[in-house]
C-alpha positions as CSV (number, residue, x, y, z in Angstrom):
1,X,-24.1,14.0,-17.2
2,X,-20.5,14.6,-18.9
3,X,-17.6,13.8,-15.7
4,X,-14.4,13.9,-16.5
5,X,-12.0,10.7,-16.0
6,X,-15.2,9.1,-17.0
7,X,-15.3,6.6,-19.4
8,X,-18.2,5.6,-21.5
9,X,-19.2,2.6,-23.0
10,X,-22.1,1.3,-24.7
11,X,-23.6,-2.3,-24.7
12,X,-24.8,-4.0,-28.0
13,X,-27.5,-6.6,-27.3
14,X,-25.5,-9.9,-26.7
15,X,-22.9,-8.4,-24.7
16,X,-21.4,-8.1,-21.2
17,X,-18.9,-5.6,-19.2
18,X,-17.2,-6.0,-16.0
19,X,-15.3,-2.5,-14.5
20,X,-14.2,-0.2,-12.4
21,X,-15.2,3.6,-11.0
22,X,-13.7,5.0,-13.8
23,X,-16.5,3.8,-16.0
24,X,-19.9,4.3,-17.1
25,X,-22.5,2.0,-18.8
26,X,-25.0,2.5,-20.9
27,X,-27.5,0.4,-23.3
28,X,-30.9,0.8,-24.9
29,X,-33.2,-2.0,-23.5
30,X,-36.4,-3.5,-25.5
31,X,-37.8,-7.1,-24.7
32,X,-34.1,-7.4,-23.7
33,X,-33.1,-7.3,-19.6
34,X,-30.3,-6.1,-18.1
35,X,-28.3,-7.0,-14.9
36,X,-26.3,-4.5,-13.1
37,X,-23.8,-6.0,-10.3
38,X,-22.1,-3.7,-8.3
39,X,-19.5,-4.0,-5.1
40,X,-20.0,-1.2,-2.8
41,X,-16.4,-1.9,-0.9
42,X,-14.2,-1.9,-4.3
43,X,-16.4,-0.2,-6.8
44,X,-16.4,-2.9,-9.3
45,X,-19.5,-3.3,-11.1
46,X,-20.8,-5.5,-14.0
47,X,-23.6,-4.9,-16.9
48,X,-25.4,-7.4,-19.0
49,X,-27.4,-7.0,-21.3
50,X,-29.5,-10.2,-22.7
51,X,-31.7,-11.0,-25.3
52,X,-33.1,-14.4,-24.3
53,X,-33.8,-16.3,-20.9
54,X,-31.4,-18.9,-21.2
55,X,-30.3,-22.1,-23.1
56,X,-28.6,-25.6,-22.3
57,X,-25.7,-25.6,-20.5
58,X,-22.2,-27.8,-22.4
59,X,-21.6,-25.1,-25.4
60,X,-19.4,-22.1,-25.1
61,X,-20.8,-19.5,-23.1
62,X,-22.9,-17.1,-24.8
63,X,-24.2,-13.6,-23.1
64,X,-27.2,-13.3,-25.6
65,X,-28.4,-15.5,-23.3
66,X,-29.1,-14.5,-19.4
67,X,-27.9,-17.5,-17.8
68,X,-24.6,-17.2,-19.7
69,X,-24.1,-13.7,-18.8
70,X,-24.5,-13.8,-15.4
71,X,-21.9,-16.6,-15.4
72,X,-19.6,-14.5,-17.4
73,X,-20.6,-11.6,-15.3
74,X,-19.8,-13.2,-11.8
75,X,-16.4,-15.1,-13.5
76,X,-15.4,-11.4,-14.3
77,X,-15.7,-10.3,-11.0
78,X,-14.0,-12.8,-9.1
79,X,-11.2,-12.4,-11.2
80,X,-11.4,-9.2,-9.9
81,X,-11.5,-10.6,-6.5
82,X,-15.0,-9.8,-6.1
83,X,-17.6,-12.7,-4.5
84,X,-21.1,-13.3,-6.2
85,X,-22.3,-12.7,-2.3
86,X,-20.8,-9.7,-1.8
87,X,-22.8,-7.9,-4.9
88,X,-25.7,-5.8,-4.9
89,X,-27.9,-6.6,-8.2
90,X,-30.4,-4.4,-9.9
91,X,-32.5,-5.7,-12.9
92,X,-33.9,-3.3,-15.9
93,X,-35.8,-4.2,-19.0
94,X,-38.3,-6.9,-20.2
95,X,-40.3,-4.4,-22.0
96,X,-43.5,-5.5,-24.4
97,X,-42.4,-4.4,-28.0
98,X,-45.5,-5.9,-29.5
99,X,-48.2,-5.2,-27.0
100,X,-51.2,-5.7,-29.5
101,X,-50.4,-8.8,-30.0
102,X,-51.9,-12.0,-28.9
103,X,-49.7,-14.9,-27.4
104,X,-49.6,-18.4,-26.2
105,X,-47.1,-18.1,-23.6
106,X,-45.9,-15.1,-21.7
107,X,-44.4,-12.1,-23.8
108,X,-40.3,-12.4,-24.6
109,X,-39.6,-10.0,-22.1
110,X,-41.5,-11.2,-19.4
111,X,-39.7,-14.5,-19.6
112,X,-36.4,-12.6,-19.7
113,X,-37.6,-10.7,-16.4
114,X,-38.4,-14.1,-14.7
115,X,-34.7,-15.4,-15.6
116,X,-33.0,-13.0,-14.1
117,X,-35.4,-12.7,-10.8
118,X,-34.6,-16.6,-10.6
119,X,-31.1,-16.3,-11.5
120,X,-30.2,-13.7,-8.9
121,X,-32.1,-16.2,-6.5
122,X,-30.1,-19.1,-7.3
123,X,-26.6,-17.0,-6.3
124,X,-28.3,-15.5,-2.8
125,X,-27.8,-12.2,-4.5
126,X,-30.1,-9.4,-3.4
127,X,-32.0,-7.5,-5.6
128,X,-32.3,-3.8,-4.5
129,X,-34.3,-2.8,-7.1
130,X,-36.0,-3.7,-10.4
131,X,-37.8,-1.9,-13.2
132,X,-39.0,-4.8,-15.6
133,X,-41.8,-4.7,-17.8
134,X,-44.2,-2.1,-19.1
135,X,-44.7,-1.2,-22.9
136,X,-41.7,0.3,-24.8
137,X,-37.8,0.6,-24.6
138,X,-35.7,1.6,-21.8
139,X,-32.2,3.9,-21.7
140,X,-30.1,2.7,-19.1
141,X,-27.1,4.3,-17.4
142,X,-24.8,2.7,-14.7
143,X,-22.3,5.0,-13.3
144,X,-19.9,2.1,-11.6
145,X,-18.4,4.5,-9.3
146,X,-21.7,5.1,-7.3
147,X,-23.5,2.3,-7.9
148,X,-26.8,4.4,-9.1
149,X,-28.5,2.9,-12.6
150,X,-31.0,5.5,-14.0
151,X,-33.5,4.3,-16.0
152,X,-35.8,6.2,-18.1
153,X,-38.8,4.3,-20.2
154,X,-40.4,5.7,-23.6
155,X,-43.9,4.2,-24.5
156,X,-44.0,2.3,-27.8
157,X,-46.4,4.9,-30.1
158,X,-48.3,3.2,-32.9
159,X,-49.1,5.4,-35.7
């Protein structure tokens, strides 16, 4: 999946990107979610990748968290003169890491799922697809210049 003129990069947990066709995200998804935001017209997409639902607002933005990220995400685009409404989103992740495990409330990544369902909702912004959940990690790969996000999941083997 090697193009050349395309540019790699890789998402640490905690972190956000906003591009162009010339690039191509990728990250490695746990309990974590990630939001790809893409406009077909000019090609500019965005990735997040978010470790926790979300926080109070009045501190400095932070994109561990998803409510942050989609604010830095959509601040990034229209600086590059690209409206929240105009964007395509798809949503990846929110996989159970512990699934033996009993819990009080809902799993980490199911609340991170949630967020950024309700998140996208709040900005109008349609989800064309989402693969959240399951039991494992997940490799994800935006290619900005298409729009596609493969995702591929590997089951979480105890030994």
């Amino acid at each position: 999946m090697l193009d050349a003129g395309v540019i790699d990069m890789f998402l640490q947990p905690g972190e956000f990107f906003v591009g162009d066709a010339q690039l191509r995200l990728r990250t490695l998804l746990g309990s974590c979610v990630s939001i790809t935001l893409w406009h077909p017209a000019s090609r500019i997409g965005a990735m997040s990748h978010f470790l926790l639902p979300g926080r109070s607002r009045g501190v400095l933005p932070d994109a561990r968290y998803g409510n942050d990220a989609l604010d830095l995400m959509l601040a990034g685009l229209r600086e590059q003169g690209v409206a929240a409404s105009e964007c395509q989103a798809k949503v990846f992740g929110g996989g159970d890491m512990f699934p033996g495990r009993l819990l009080q409330r809902p799993a980490i990544g199911m609340q991170n799922g949630e967020e950024a369902r309700a998140l996208l909702a709040g900005y109008a912004i349609p989800v064309l697809s989402a693969c959240l959940y399951g039991v494992g990690h997940r490799q994800i790969v935006f290619d900005i210049a298409s729009g596609d996000v493969w995702s591929r999941q590997f089951e979480k083997v105890d030994k």
